[in-house]
Biopython code that builds the backbone (N, CA, C, O; Angstrom):
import numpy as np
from Bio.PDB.StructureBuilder import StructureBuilder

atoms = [
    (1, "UNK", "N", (0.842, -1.189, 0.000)),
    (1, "UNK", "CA", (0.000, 0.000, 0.000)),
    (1, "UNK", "C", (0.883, 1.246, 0.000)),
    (1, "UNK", "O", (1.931, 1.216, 0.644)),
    (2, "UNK", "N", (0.564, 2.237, -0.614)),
    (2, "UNK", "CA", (1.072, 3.626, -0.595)),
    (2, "UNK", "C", (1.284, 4.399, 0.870)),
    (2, "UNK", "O", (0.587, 4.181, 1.861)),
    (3, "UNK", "N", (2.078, 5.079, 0.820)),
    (3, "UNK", "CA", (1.737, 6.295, 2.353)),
    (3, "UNK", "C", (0.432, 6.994, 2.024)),
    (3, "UNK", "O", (-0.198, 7.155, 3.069)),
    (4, "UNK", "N", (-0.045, 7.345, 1.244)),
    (4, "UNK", "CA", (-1.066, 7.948, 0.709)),
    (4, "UNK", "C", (-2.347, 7.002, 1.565)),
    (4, "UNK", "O", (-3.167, 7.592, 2.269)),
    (5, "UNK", "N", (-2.368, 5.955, 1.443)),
    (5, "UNK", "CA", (-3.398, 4.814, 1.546)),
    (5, "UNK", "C", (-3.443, 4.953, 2.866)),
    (5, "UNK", "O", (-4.501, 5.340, 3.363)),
    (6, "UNK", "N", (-2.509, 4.718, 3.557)),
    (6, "UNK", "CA", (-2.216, 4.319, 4.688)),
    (6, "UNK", "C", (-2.707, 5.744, 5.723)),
    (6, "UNK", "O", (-3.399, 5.769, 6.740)),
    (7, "UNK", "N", (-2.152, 6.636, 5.111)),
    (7, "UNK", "CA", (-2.080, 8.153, 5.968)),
    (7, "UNK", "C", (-3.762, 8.901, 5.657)),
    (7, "UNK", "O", (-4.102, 9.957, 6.190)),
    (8, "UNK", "N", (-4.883, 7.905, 4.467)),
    (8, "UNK", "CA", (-5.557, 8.301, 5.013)),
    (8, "UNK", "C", (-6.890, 7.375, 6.005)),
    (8, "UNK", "O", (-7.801, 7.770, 6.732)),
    (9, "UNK", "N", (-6.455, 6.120, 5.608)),
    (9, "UNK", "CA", (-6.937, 5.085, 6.462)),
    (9, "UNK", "C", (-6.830, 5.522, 8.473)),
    (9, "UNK", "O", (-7.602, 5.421, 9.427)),
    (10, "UNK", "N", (-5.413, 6.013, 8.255)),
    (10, "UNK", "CA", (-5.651, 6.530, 9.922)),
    (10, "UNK", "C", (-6.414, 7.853, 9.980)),
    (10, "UNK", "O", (-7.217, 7.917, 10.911)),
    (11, "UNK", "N", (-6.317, 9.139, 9.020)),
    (11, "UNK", "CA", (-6.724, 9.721, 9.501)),
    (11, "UNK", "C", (-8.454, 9.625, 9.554)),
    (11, "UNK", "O", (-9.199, 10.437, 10.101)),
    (12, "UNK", "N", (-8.842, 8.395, 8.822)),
    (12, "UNK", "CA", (-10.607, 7.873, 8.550)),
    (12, "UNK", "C", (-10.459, 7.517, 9.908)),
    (12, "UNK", "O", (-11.158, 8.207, 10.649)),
    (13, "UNK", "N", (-9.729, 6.607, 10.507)),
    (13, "UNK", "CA", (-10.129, 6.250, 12.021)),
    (13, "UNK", "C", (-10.042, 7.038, 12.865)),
    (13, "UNK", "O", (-10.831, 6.774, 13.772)),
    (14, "UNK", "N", (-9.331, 8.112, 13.084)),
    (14, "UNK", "CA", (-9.154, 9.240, 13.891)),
    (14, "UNK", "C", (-10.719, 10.056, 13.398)),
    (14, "UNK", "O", (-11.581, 9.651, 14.179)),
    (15, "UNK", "N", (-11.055, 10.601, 12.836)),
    (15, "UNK", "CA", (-12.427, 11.132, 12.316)),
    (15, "UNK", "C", (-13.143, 10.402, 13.281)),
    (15, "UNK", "O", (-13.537, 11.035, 14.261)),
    (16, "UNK", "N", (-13.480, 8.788, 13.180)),
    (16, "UNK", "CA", (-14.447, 8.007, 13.646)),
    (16, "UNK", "C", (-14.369, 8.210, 14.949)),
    (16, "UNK", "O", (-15.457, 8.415, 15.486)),
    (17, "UNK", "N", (-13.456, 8.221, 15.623)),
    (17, "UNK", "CA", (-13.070, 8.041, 16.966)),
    (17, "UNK", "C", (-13.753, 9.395, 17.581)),
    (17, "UNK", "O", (-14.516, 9.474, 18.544)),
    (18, "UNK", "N", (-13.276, 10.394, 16.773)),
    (18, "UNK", "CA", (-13.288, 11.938, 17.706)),
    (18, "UNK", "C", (-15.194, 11.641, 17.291)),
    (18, "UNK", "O", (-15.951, 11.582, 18.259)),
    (19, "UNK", "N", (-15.546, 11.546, 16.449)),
    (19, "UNK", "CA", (-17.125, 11.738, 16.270)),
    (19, "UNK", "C", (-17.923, 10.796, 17.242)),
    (19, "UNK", "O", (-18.973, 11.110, 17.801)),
    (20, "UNK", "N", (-17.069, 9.226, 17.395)),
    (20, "UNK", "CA", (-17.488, 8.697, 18.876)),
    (20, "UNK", "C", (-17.667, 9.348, 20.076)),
    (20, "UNK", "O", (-18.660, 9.172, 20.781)),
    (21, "UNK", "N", (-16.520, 10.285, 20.416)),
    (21, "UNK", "CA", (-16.357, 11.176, 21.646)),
    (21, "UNK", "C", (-17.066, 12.069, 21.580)),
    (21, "UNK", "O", (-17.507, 12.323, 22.701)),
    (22, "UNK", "N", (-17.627, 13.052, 20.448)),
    (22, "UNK", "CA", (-18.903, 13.649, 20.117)),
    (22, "UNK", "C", (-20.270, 13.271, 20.964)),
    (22, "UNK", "O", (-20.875, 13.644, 21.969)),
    (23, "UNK", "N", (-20.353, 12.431, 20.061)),
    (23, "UNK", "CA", (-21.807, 11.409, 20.713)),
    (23, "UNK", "C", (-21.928, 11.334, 21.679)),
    (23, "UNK", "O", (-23.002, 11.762, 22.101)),
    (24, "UNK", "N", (-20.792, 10.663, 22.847)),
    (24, "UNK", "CA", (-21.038, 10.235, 24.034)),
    (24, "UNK", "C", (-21.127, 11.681, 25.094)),
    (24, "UNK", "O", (-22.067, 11.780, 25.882)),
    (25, "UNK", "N", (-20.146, 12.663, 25.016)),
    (25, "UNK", "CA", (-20.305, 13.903, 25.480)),
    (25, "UNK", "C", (-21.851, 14.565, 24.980)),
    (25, "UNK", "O", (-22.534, 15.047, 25.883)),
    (26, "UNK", "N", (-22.311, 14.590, 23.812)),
    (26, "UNK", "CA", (-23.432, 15.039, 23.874)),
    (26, "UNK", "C", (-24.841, 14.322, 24.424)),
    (26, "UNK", "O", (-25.926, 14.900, 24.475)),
    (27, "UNK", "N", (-24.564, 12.800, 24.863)),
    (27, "UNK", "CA", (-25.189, 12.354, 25.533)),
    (27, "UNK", "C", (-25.179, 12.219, 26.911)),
    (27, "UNK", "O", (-26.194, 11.846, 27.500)),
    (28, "UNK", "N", (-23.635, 12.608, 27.786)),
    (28, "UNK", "CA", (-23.816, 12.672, 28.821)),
    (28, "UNK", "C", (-23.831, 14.324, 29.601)),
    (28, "UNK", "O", (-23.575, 14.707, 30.743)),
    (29, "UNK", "N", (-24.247, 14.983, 28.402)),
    (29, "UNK", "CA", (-24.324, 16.813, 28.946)),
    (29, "UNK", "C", (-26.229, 17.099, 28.677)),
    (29, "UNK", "O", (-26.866, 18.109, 28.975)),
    (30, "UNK", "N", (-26.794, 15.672, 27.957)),
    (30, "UNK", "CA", (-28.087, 15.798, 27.721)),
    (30, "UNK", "C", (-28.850, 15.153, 29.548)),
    (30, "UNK", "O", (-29.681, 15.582, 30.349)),
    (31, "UNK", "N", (-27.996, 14.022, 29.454)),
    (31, "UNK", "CA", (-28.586, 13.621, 30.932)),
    (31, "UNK", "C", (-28.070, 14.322, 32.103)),
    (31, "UNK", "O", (-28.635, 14.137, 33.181)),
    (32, "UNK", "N", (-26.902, 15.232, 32.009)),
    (32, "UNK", "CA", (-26.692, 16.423, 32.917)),
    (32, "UNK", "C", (-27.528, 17.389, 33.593)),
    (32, "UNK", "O", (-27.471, 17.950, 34.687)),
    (33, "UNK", "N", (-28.768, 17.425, 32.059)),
    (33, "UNK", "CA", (-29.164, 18.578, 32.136)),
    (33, "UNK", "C", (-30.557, 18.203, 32.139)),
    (33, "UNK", "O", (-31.378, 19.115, 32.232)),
    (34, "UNK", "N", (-30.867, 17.282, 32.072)),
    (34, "UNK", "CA", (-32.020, 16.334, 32.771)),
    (34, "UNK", "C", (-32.208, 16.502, 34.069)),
    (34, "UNK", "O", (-33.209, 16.888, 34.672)),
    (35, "UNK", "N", (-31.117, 16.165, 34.469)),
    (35, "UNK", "CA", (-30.953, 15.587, 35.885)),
    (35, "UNK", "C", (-31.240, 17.117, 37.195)),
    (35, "UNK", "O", (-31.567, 17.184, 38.380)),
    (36, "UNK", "N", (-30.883, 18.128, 36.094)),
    (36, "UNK", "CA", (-30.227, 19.362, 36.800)),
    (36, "UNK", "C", (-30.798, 20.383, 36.188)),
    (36, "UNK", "O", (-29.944, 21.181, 36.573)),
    (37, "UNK", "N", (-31.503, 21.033, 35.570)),
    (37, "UNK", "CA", (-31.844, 21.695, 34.816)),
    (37, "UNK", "C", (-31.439, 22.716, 35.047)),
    (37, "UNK", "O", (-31.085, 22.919, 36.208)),
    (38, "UNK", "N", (-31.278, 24.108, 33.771)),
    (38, "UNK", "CA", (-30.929, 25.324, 34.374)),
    (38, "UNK", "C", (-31.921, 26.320, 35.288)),
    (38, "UNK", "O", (-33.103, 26.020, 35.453)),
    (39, "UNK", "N", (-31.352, 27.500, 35.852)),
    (39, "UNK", "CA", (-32.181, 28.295, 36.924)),
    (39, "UNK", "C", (-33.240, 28.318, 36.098)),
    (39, "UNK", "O", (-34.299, 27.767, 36.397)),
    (40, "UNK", "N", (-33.076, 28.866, 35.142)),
    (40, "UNK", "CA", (-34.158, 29.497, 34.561)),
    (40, "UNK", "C", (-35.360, 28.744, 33.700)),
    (40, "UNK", "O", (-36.261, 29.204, 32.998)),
    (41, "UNK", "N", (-35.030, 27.545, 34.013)),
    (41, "UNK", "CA", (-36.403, 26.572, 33.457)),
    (41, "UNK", "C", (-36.757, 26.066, 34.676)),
    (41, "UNK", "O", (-37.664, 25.241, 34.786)),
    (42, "UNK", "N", (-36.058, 26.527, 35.703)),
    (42, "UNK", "CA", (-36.719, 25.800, 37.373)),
    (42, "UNK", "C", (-37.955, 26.586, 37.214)),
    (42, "UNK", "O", (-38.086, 27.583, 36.503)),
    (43, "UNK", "N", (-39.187, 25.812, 38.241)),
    (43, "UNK", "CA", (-40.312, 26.919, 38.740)),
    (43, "UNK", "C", (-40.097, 27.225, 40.132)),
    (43, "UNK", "O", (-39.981, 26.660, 41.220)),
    (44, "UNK", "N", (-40.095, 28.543, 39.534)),
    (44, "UNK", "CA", (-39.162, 29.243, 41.134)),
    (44, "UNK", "C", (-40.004, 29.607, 42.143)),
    (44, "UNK", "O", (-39.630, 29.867, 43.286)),
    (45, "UNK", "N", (-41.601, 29.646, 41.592)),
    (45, "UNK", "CA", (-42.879, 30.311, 42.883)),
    (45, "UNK", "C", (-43.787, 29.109, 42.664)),
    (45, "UNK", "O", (-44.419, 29.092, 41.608)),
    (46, "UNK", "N", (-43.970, 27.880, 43.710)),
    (46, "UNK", "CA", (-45.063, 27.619, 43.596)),
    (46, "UNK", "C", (-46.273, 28.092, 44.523)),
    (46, "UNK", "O", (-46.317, 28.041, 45.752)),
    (47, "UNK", "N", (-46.931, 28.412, 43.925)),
    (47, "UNK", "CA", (-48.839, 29.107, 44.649)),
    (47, "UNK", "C", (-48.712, 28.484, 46.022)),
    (47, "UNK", "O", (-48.526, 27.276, 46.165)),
    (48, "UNK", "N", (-48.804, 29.239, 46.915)),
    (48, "UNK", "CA", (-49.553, 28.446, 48.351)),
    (48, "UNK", "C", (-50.762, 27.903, 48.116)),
    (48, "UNK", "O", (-51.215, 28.101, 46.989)),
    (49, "UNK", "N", (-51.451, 27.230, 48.921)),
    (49, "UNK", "CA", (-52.468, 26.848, 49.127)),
    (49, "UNK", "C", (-53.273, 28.496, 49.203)),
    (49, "UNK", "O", (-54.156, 28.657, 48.361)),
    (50, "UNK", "N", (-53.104, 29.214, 49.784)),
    (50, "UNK", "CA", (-53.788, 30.171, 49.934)),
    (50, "UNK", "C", (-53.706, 31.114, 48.767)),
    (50, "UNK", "O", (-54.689, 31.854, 48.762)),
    (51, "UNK", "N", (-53.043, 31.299, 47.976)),
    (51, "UNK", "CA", (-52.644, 31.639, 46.762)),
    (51, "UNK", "C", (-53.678, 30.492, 45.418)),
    (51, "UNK", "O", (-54.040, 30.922, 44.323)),
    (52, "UNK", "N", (-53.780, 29.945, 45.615)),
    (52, "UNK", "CA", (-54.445, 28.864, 44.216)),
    (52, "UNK", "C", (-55.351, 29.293, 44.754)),
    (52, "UNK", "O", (-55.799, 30.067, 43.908)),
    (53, "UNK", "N", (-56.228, 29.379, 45.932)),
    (53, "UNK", "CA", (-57.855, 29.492, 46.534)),
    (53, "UNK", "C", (-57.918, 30.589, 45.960)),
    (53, "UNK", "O", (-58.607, 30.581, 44.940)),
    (54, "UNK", "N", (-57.166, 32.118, 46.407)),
    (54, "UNK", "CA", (-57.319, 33.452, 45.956)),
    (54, "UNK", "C", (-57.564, 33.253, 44.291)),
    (54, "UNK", "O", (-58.730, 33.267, 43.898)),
    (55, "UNK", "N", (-56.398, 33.057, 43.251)),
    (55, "UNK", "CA", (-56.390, 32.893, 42.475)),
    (55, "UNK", "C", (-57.379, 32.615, 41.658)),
    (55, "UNK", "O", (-57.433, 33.316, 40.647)),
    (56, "UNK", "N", (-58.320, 31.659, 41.815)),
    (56, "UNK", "CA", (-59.135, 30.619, 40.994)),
    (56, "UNK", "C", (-60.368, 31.706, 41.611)),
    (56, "UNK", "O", (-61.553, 31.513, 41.339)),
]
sb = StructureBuilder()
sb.init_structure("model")
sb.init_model(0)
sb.init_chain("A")
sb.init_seg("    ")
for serial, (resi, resn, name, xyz) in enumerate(atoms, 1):
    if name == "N":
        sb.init_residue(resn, " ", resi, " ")
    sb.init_atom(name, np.array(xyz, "f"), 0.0, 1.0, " ", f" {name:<3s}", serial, name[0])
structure = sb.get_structure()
């Protein structure tokens, strides 16, 4: 085989590899953020009881 062949056979597996590490980081920053959500999708006031009665 050529250096040509060869030099791009590794760099095809290097591609594969880093796009593996892709995947798995974007799957474990998805269940991060599952788990944890940011401030600002928390619900930060829930109604008292006396608050839902007023309310409604």
């Amino acid at each position: 085989m050529s250096i040509i062949c060869i030099t791009l056979k590794i760099l095809a597996i290097i591609t594969f590899a880093f796009a593996i590490a892709l995947a798995v980081l974007a799957i474990q920053e998805r269940i991060r953020l599952k788990q944890n959500p940011p401030r600002h999708l928390k619900d930060v006031h829930t109604p008292t009881v006396k608050e839902a009665i007023k309310n409604d």
